[in-house]
Each structure stands twice: as C-alpha cells, then as structure tokens.
C-alpha positions in Angstrom: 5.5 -65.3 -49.0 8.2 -62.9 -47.2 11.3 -63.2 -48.7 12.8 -63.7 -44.8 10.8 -66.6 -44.2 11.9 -67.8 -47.4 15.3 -67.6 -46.4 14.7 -68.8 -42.8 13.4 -72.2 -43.9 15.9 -72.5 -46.4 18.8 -72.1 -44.2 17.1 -74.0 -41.3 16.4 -77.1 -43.8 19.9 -76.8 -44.9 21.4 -76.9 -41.1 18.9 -79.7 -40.6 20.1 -82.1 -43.2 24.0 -80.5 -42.3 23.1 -82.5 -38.8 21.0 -85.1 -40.0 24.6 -86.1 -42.2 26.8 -85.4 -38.8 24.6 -87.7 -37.0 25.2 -90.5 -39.7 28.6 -90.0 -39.4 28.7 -90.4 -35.6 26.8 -93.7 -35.5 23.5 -92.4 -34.9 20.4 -92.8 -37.1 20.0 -89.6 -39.1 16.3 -89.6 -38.5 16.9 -88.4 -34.8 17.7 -84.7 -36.0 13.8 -84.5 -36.6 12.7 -85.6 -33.5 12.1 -82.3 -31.1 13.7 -82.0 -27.5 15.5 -85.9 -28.5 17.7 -84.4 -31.1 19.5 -82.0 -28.5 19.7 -85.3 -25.8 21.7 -87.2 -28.5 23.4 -84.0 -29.9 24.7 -83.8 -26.5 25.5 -87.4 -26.2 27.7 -86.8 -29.7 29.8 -84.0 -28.4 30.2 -85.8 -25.1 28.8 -83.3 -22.8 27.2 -83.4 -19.8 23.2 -83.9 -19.5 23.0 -80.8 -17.3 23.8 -78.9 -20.5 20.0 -79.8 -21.5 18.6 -77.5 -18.6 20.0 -74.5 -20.4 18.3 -75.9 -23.3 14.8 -75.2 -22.1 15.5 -71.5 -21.2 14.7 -69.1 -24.0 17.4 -66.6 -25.7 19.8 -68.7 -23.3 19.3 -71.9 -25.7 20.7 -69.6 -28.4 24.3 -69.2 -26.8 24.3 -73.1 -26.0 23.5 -74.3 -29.4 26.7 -72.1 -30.6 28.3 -73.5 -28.6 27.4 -77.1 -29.2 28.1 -76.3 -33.2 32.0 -75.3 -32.3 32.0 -78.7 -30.1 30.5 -80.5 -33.4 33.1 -79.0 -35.4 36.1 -80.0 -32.7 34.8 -83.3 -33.4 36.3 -82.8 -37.2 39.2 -81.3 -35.8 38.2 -77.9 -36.7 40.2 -75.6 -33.8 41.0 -72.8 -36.2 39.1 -69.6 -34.9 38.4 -68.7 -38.3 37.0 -72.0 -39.2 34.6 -72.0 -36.3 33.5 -68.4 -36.5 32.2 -70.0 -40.4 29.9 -72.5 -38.4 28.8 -70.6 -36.1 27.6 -67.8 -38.7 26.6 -69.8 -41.6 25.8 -73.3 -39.8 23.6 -74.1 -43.1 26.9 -74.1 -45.0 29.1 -75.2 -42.8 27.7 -78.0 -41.3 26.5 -79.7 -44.7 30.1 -79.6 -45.9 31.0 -81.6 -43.1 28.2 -84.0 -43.6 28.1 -84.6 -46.9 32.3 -84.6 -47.9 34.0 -87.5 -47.8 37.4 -86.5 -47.0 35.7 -85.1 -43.7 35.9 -87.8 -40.7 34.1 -87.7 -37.4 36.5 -88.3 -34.7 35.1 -89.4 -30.9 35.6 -86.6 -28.3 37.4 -89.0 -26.1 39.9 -90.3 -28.6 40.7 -86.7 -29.1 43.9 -85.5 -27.5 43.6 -81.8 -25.7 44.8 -78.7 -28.1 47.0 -76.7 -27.2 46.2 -73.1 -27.0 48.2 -70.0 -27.0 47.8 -67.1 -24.5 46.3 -64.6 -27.6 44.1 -67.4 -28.6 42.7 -67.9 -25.2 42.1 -64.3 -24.3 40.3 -64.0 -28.2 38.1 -66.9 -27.2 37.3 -65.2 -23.4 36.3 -62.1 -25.8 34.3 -63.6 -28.3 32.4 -65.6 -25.5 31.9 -62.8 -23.1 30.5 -60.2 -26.3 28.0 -63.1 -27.2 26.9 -63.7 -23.8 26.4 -60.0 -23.1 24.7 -59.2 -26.4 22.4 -61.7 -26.2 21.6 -61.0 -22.7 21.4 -56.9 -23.6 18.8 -58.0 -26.4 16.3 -60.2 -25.0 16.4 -59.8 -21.7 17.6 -56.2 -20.2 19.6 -53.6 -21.1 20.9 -50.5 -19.0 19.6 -47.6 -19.8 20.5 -43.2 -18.7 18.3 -40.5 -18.0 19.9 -37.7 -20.5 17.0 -34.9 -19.8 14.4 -33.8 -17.2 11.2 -34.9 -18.8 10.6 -37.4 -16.4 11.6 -35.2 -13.0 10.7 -36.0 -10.4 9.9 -39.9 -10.8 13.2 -40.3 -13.1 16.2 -38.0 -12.6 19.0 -36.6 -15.4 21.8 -39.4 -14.1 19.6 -41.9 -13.2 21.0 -45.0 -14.6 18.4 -48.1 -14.7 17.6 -51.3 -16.0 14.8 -51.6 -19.1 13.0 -55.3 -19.1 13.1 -56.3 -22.4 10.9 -59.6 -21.1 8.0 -57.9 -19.5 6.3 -57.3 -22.8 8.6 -59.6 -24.6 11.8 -58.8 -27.0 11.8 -57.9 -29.9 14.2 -59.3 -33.2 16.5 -57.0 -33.7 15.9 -54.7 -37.3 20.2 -54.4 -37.9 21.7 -57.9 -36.7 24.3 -56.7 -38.8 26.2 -54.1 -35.7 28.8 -53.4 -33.1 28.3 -54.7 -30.1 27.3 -52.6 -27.5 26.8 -49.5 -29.2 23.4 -47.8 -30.5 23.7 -46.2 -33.8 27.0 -44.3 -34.2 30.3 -45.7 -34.2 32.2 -44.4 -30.5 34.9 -41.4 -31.7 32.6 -40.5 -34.4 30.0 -38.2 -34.9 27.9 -39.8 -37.7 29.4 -42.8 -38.8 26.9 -45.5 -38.4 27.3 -48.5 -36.0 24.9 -50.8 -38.3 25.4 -52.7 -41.8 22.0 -53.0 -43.4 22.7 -55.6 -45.8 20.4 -57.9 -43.7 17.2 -55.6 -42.7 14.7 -58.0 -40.8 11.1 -57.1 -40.2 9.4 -56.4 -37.3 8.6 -60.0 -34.5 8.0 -59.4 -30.2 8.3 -62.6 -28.8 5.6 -63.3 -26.1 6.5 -61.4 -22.9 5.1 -61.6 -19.2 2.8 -58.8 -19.9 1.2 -56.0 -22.5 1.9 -51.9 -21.5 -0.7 -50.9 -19.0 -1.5 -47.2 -18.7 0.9 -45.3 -16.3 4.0 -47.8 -17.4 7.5 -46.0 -17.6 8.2 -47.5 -21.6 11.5 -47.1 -23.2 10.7 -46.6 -26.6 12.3 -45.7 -29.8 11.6 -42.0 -31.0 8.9 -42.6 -33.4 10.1 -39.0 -35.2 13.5 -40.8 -35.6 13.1 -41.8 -38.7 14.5 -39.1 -40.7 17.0 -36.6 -39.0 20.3 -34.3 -39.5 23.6 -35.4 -38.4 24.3 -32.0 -36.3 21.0 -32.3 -34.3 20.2 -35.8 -34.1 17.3 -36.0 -31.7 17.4 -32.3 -30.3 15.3 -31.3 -33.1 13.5 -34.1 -35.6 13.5 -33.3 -39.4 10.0 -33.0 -39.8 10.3 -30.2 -37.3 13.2 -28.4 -39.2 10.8 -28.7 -42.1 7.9 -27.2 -40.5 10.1 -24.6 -38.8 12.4 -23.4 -41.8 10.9 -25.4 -45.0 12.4 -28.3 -46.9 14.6 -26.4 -49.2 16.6 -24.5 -46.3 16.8 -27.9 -44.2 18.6 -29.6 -47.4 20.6 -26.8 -48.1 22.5 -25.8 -45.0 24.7 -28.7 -44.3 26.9 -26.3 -42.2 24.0 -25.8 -39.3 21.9 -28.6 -40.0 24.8 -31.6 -41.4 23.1 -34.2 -44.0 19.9 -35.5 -43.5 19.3 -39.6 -42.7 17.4 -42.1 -42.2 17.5 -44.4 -39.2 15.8 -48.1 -39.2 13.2 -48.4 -36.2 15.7 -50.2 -33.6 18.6 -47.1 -34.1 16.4 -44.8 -33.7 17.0 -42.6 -30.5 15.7 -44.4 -27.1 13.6 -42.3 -25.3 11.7 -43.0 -22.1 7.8 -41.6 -21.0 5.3 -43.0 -19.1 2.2 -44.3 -21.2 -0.8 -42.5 -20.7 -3.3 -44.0 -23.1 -3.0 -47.6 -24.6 -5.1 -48.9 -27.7 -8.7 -48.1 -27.8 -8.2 -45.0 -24.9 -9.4 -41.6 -26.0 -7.0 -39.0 -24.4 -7.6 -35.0 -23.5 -6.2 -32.6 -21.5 -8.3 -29.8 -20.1 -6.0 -26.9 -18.3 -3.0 -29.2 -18.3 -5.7 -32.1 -16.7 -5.4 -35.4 -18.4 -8.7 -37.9 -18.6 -8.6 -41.3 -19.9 -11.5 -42.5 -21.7 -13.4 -39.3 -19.6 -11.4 -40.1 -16.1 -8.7 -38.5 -14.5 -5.8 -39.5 -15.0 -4.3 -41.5 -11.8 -0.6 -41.2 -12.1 1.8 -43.2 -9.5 4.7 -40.8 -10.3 5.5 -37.3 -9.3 4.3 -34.9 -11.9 5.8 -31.5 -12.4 4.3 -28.0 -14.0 5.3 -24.4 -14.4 4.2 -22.0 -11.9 4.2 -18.2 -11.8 5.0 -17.7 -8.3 4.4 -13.8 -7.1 6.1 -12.5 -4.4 7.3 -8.9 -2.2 9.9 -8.4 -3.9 12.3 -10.0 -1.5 14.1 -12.5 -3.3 13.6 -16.5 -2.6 16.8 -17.9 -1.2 18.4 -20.8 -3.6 19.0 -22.9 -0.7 15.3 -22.9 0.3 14.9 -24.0 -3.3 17.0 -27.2 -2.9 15.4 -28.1 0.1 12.1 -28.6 -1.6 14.4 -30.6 -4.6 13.2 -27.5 -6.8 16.3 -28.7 -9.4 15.3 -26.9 -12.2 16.7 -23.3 -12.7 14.2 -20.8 -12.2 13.4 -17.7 -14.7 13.3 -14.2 -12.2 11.4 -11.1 -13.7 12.2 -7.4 -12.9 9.4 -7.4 -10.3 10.6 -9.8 -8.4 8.1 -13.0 -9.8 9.3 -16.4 -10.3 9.0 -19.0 -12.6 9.4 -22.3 -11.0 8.5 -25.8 -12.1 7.5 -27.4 -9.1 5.9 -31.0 -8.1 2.8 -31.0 -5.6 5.0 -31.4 -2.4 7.8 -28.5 -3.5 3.9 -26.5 -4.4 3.3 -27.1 -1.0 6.5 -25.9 0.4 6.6 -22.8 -1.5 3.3 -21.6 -0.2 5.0 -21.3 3.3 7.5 -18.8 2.2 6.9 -15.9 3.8 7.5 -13.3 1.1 5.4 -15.2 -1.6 1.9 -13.6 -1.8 0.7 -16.0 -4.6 1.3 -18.6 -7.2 -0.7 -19.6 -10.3 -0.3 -22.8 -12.8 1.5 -21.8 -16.4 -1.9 -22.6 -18.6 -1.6 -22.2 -22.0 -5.8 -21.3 -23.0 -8.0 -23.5 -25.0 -8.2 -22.8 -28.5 -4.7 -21.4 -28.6 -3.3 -22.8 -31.3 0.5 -24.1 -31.0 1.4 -24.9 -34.7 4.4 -27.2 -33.1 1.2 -29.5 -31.5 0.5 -32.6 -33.1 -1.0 -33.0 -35.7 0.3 -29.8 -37.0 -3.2 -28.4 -38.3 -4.9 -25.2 -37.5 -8.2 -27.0 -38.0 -7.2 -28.8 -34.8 -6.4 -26.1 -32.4 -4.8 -27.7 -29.6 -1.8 -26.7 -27.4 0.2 -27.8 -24.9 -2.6 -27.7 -22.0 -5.6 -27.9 -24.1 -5.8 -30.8 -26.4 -7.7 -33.6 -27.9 -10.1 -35.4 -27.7 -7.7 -38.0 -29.5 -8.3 -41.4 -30.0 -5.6 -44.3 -29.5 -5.4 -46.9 -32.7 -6.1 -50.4 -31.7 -4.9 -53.2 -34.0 -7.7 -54.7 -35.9 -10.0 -51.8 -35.6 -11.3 -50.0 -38.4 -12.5 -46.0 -38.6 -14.4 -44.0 -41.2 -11.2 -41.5 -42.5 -12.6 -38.5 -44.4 -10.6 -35.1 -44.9 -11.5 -33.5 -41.4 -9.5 -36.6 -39.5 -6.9 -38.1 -42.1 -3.9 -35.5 -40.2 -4.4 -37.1 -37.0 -3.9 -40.9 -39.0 -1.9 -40.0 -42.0 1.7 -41.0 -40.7 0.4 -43.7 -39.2 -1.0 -45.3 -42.8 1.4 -43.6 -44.7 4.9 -43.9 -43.0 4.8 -46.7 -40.0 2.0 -49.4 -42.2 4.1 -48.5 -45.1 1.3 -47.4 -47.5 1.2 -45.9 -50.4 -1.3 -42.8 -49.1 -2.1 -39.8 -51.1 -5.4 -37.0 -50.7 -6.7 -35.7 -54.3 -9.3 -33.3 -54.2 -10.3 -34.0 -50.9 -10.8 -37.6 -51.6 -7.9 -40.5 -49.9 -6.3 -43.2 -51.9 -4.8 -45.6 -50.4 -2.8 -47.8 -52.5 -4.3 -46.5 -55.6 -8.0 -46.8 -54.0 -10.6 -44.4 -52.9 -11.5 -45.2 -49.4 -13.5 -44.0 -47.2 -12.0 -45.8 -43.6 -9.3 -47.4 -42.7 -8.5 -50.4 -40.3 -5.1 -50.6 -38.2 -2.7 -53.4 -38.3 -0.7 -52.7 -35.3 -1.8 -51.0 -31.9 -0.1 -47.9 -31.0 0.2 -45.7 -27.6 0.6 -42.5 -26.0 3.1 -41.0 -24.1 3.8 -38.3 -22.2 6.5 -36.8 -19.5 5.8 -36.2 -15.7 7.7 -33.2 -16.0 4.5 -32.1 -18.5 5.5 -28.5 -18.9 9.6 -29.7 -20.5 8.6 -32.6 -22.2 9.3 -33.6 -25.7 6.3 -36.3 -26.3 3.3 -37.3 -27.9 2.3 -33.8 -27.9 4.6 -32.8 -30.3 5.4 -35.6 -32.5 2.2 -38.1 -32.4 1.4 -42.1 -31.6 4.2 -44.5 -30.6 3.7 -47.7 -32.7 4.3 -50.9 -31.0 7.1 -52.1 -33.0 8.8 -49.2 -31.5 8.5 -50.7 -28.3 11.9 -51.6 -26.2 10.9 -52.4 -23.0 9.8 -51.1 -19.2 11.7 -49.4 -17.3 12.1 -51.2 -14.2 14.9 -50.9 -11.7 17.5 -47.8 -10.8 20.6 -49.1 -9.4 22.6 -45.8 -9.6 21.7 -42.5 -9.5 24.1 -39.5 -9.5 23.5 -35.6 -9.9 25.8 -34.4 -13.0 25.9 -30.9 -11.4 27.6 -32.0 -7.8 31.0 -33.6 -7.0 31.6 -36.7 -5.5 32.3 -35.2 -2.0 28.9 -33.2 -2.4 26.2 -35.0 -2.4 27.1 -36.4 -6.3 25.5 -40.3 -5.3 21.7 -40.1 -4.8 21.8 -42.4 -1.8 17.5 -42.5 -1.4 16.9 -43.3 -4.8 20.1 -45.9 -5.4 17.8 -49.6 -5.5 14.3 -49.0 -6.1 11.4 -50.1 -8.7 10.2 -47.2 -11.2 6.7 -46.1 -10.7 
C-alpha cells in the first residue's frame, strides 16, 4: 500500500479517536464521532454554534475551512487561546486533539460558562491574517485562481495583459504536489530569483477530484509546462533543458553556470503555467497538412481567432503603421529591402490587408512537407515533421494498450519513461521496461494536445510533446481585465471590448 495512504488513515484514526475522547468529555457518547453527517450536528452542538454552520458543511473545499475552524472552537473549550497552541491543532489535529482527550489534567469547560477573552489589537489583526490567507488559499486551490497572459501565443482570442480567471472545478481540482509553500506565490520566493517558494518534505502524489466536466477539444486549458521538469535558473521557461541539451549538448549546459545558472528540477504543480487551447484529447489522431489541422481526419473547427505569418508583397510604397492598428495587426512586422512584409495576421486583418491599395499579393509562411525541423517533436529525423507539416500522431488514452517497437518508441518514450515513472531502456533495438522485453505498452493516464491560435509564435505541443493529465490546472474561463502593456493609461491602456467576457 502507498506509503500516503498509510499515513492518511493513521492520522485520520488518530483525530477520530482524539474526538471520540472530546466527545466523552463533553457528555456525549463517544460512539457519535463514527456516525457520518450526525457527528458534525453534535460537534456543532459541543462548541455551541449555530445550526446554520452545517450548510457550509455540505459544500466541498468550503467544509475544509469550517472544520478548522470548529477544531480552534474545540480547543477554546480547554481554554486553549494561545495562537501558538491553536496553530498545533489545527496542523497536527491527530496529535493535538488526543492529548486533549486522553490527559487528565485536561478539562472540558461549556462555551457558555466561559467568560469572553480579551484580545489585543496585534492579536486581532494576526487572527484577520491567518483567516483571510486560509480562506484565499483554499479558494485559489480548488476553486479558481487568476491567471496573466505573459506572451502572444494565444493572439487574437487571448491577449499579452489579459488577466482572467482559470476554473479549477470544471474538470475538478487537483491536491496540491507541495502543501508545504507560501501562500500566494508559484515557485520562487518574491525578491528572489531562484530561491524556491516550496518545502518538499511532504511530496503528495497525484488525485483530481471529480469536476463538472472532462477537456473537450477546442478548450482554452491552463496547464503546467510538461517540459518543466528540469530547467536552468537564468532561463526558466524561455528555453527548457532538454532543449539546451539538444541545442548545445549536456556537458556545455552543466558547465556554464554564468549563461545558463544551475540546472533544477521542479515537482509537476511549480512547474511553469502555461495556457493553449486543446486540439486533440485521448484517442484523437492529430496532423497538420500546410499549417491545416484535422482531427481524427476532419478539419479542425476552432471557435477562436487563429493567427499565421504571411508574406505580404507590395509596390514598394510602404504600408502605414496606423492602417496596421486599425486591423489590430499588434505584432511588429519584419520589412525587406524590396519593400515585402511579414505580417502575422488573423482572417479578418487578411481580409483588410487585401484592400490596401499598394499590396499586389500575399502568401501563407508554409514551411514544406518533409522538411525536417530537428526542434519538432519527437526530435527524430526518422520522423520528418515541421512546424506546418506533421503527424499523423496519435493521442494516449488511459487504459489503452499499443504494440511499441523501435520505429514508434520516440514518439512514447517520455511518456513511459519520465511522466509513468518507468524504468525504460532500448538495447539493441529491443525495449525493456522494468527489466522486461516488451513488445507494447498500455497507458495509465490520458494525455492531450495543445496548440496556440497564434500557430506561427507558439511554444506548444509541437515542440515539446503530450500534456499528461496530472498536469492539468484548469479552464480558462472568464477575462475581467484586459490592458495593452505598450499604451498608457490615457491611450487606449484598458481594453474596454474585451473587459467581462467568457474565453472561447
């Protein structure tokens, strides 16, 4: 059995019979503690609160915060008001609340007979604080959290400074890896540049609770950055290891701390958040033909705005740069001597350009088929995909099993290797897996595959592979604020049209 759930059902039997004493000790029959949805009525009844209490009982995540709260109200009731003291049974409860039980010197006192404590302005304001981070964190882990656009891979449907909410309920949250960090910040300590925010002296494994639905194709998903794992302290995301590695070799990525920094390794939930839209879920077979995408042989039907380079030829007259923020053409065009363009346009600013009057023509950036790009996943030349060009691929579905062999084990390798943690190693063209030959392989988790709408400046799938499930955060639902980083606040900074509305 796991270790954890070792551990969980030791410390929940010992907070169990901790209560099951209290109980006894308040004039209620011990037995009662065992009794589901009862043993919070006459918990309640002990402490002397009101029955309304019990509605927030039912909610889920929301329960957690209460039942805190109902452990410092046990342990007022044995006149323990010290902060310090009550901190100790609200973070070890199976210690705590058995040493109440079961010591004699330890009297339960009636709320009512107790007279009101005193407290100072330092304690109150401490107590606000405590209360408030709890509340917050809890609500920031399992049910939403806010979330920034940092680049343009998503342009147009997202925008760099659009700040919006990720549902951590719609396909159900997940337990946190760390429990062990501060509050409110990802993975780095604030003022720091690589001091981590994390303890990993507790490292739980990976649980989703249920959640209103599963990822659809075409969801905008917050995910972790499945490439993450391993990284240098003076790139962090910009560039992942692996792609040091395949760039400038191992030896020259561990030996130039001065460019590069150390090299770590990040658990799955402080791994970098990024955010795509899913394009093919478990079981789908993706490929792009001249930048086309088909799902399982079918177009793709995409509810955002998706956005591609263009050479666009013109007179030689120059295109004025106002004409270009008319048609929201934000990103900074490339000019050549003879006057060409290279502009990365949606379908409507396409549309708009054609009506210029000194543009003769324009053509789609297409990178050929069979033009190998060595920074395409998987890596492999026998696979000789690109950008525009690639696949057929097909998505890993939990439970399913596929015949592996040595032409197909680099599109699967990290998966068995690195994120089902075996032990995975290819001798004389024959796989081992845990020690044995085999000759297939059959998934444990589902995975998925993402991809920017801004498909030409897009860090995704493409380039670094599957997203595994337990990478999952959450869907990207609502913007409530969206502000252009390159305006002021008197020009046009607040994005008035897309402040309030659902992500598509």
């Amino acid at each position: 059995m796991n270790l954890y759930i070792i551990l969980l059902v030791l410390f929940s039997a010992a907070t169990v019979a901790g209560l099951w004493g209290i109980f006894v000790k308040a004039g209620e029959a011990g037995w009662k503690v065992l009794v589901p949805f009862y043993n919070m009525y006459i918990w309640l009844q002990i402490i002397r609160k009101p029955l309304w209490w019990y509605i927030f009982l039912l909610i889920p995540f929301i329960n957690v915060f209460v039942i805190l709260l109902m452990i410092v109200e046990i342990l007022k009731c044995f006149k323990k008001y010290g902060l310090l003291e009550q901190a100790a049974g609200v973070i070890f409860p199976f210690v705590y609340l058995p040493y109440l039980a079961f010591t004699a010197t330890q009297k339960y006192h009636d709320p009512d007979t107790l007279a009101p404590v005193k407290k100072t302005v330092v304690r109150e304001w401490v107590d606000a604080i405590i209360f408030a981070v709890i509340a917050a964190s809890i609500i920031r882990i399992f049910f939403f959290e806010a979330y920034t656009i940092p680049t343009s891979s998503m342009e147009k449907t997202l925008l760099v400074g659009d700040y919006l909410f990720v549902s951590k309920v719609s396909y159900g949250p997940k337990v946190p890896n760390t429990p062990l960090s501060f509050p409110f910040v990802h993975h780095t300590l604030p003022l720091t540049e690589s001091t981590k925010s994390y303890l990993e002296w507790i490292s739980l494994p990976y649980y989703r609770f249920p959640g209103f639905s599963s990822i659809k194709n075409m969801d905008v998903v917050v995910f972790n950055y499945p490439d993450g794992d391993t990284l240098s302290t003076k790139l962090q995301s910009t560039m992942s290891y692996y792609q040091l590695v395949r760039q400038y070799g191992r030896d020259a990525v561990w030996n130039n701390k001065e460019s590069i920094g150390e090299i770590i390794a990040r658990p799955v939930d402080k791994r970098e958040n990024f955010i795509k839209r899913c394009i093919g879920i478990p079981g789908d077979t993706i490929r792009i033909i001249d930048s086309k995408v088909f799902i399982n042989g079918k177009p793709e039907q995409n509810p955002g705005k998706r956005q591609f380079k263009y050479i666009v030829h013109t007179d030689g007259n120059p295109i004025n740069t106002r004409n270009l923020e008319k048609l929201n053409i934000t990103e900074s065009p490339q000019i050549f001597n003879n006057g060409d363009y290279e502009l990365t346009l949606s379908d409507e600013s396409l549309e708009g350009i054609r009506q210029f009057s000194n543009v003769k023509s324009i053509e789609l950036e297409i990178n050929q088929k069979g033009l190998w790009d060595p920074n395409i996943f998987p890596f492999d030349s026998t696979y000789r995909w690109n950008l525009d060009n690639f696949g057929p691929l097909w998505v890993p579905k939990a439970g399913a099993t596929i015949k592996i062999n040595g032409s197909n084990i680099m599109l699967y390798k990290r998966i068995i290797g690195v994120f089902e943690g075996n032990d995975l190693k290819i001798r004389d063209g024959k796989i081992f897996i845990n020690g044995k030959e085999t000759g297939s392989y059959t998934f444990r988790m589902n995975y998925y595959w993402m991809m920017g709408d801004n498909r030409h400046n897009s860090m995704d799938s493409r380039y670094w592979g599957f997203v595994p499930e337990d990478h999952v955060v959450g869907k990207a639902s609502f913007v409530w604020l969206s502000m252009d980083p390159n305006k002021s606040l008197f020009d046009g900074k607040i994005r008035w049209s897309k402040l309030l509305h659902f992500v598509k």
